[in-house]
C-alpha positions in Angstrom: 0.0 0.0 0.0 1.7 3.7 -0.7 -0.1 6.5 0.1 0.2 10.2 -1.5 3.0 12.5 -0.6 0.8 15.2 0.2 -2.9 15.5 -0.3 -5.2 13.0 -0.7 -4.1 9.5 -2.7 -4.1 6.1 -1.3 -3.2 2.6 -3.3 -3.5 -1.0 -3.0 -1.5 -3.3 -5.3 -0.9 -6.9 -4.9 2.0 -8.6 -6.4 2.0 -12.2 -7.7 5.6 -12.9 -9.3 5.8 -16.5 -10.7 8.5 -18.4 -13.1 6.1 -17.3 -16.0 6.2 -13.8 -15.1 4.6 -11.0 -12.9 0.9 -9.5 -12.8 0.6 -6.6 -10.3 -3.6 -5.7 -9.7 -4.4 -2.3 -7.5 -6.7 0.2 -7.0 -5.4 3.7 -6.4 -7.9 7.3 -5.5 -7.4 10.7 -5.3 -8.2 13.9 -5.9 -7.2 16.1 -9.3 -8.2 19.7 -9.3 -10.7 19.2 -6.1 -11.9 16.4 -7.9 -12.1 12.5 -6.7 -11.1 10.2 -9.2 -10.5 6.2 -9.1 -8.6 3.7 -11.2 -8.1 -0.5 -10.8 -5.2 -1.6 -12.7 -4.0 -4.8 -14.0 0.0 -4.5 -14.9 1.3 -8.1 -16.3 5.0 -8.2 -17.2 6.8 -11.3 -18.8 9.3 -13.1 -16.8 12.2 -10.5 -17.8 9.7 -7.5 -16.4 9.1 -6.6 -19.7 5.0 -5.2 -20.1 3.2 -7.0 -22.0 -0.5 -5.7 -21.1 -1.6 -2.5 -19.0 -5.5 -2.7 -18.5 -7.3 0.5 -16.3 -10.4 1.0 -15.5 -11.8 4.3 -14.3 -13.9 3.4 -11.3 -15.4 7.1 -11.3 -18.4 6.5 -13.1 -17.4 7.7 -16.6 -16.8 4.1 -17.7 -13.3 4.9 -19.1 -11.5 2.0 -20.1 -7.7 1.5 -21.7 -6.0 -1.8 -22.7 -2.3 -1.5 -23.9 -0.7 -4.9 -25.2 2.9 -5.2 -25.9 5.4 -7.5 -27.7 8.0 -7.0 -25.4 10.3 -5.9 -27.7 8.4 -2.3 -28.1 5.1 -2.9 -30.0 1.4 -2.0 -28.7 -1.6 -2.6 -29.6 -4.7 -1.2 -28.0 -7.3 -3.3 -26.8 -9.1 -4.2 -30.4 -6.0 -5.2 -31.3 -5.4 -2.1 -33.7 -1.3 -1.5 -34.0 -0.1 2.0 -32.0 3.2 2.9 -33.9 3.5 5.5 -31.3 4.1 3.5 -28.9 7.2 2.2 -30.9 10.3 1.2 -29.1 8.3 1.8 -25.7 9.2 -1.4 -23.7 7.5 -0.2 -20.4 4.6 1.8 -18.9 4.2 4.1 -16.6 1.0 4.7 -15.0 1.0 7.8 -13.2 -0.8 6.9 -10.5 1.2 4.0 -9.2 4.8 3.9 -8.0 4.5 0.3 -9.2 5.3 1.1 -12.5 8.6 2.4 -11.8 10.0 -1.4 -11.0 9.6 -2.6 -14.0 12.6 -0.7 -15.7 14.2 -1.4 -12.6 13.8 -4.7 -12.3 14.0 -5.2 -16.2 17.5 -3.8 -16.4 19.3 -4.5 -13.5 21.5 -1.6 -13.2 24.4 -1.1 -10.9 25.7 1.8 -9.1 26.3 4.5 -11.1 24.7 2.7 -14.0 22.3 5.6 -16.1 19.9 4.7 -18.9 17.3 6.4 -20.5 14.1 5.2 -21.5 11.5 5.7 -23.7 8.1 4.7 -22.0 4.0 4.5 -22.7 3.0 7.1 -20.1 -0.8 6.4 -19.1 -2.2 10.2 -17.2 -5.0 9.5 -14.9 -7.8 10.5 -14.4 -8.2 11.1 -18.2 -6.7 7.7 -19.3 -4.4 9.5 -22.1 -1.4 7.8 -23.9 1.6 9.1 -24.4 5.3 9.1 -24.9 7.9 9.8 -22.3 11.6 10.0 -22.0 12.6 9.2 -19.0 16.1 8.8 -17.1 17.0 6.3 -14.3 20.5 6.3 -12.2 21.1 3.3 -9.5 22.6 5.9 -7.1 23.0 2.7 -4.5 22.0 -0.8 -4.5 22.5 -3.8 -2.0 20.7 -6.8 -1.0 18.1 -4.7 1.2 17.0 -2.1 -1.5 18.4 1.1 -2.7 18.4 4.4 -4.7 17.6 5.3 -8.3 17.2 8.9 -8.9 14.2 9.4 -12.0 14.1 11.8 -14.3 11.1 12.9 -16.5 13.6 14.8 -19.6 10.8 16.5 -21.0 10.2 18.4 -17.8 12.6 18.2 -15.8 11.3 16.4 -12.9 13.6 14.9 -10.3 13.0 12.3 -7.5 15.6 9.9 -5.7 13.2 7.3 -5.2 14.0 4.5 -2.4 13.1 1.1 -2.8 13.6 -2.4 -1.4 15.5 -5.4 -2.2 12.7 -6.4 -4.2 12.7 -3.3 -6.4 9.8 -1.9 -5.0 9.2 1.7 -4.0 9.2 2.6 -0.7 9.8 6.8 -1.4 9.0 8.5 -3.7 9.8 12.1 -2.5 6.6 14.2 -3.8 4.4 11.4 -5.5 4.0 8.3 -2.7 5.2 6.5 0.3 5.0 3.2 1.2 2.3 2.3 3.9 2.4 -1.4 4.7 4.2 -4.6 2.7 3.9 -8.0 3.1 
């Protein structure tokens, strides 16, 4: 469970990691312009933590719905199965409402300290459910057997965060966006 950094914003995700691969399903809420919103998510990965399917649902009552399947080698599709080529060379997502998403490149790459690599990634807003394309830049700032640090950057904006997670790759801060509440 993380909870916003400030405000209002509270998530539930559960992890199920098998030889196969990994399928993360949450529900995260909270408030956008003095407005309530609410998503349930469904991330599955293959076992390299490559996405191959984003599904969210808006639980708000406006019955917005978004599927995203991948290739894992940068290819989408949307849910009808319809080709997105610009989604090309995107081999994760990031959906902004979950600090979840930031494992998978994590995870996926394995990096060392000091190790930098920039990404490009499907970025999924929320509440509005819109698609697009970010560049984004992780550096493993420390890493040991009980977690470490990655500092993220979003290039296009110029966002900054040194997010800490745990051995497992999973975020535990994320200065200004979430902190983890309770793990198991």
């Amino acid at each position: 469970m993380w909870r916003a950094w400030t405000g209002v914003g509270l998530e539930s995700c559960r992890l199920t990691v098998t030889a196969t691969g990994v399928e993360a399903e949450g529900v995260a809420l909270g408030l956008e312009e003095d407005r309530p919103w609410a998503v349930h998510y469904t991330v599955r990965c293959d076992a390299g933590w490559r996405a191959r399917e984003l599904a969210v649902q808006s639980l708000a009552g406006d019955g917005g719905t978004l599927v995203l399947t991948g290739d894992g080698i940068g290819g989408w599709a949307d849910g009808r199965g319809q080709r997105l080529p610009a989604l090309d060379g995107c081999l994760d997502v990031d959906l902004m409402c979950t600090p979840f998403t930031n494992t998978l490149p994590i995870r996926r790459i394995g990096m060392v300290a000091g190790w930098s690599e920039e990404l490009t990634v499907a970025y999924v807003a929320v509440p509005g459910l819109e698609v697009s394309v970010s560049r984004q830049r992780y550096q493993c700032v420390r890493w040991g057997p009980d977690g470490g640090r990655y500092r993220f950057e979003a290039l296009a904006t110029g966002f900054t965060a040194e997010i800490a997670v745990d051995g497992d790759g999973l975020v535990v801060e994320y200065p200004g966006v979430a902190r983890r509440l309770w793990s198991r």
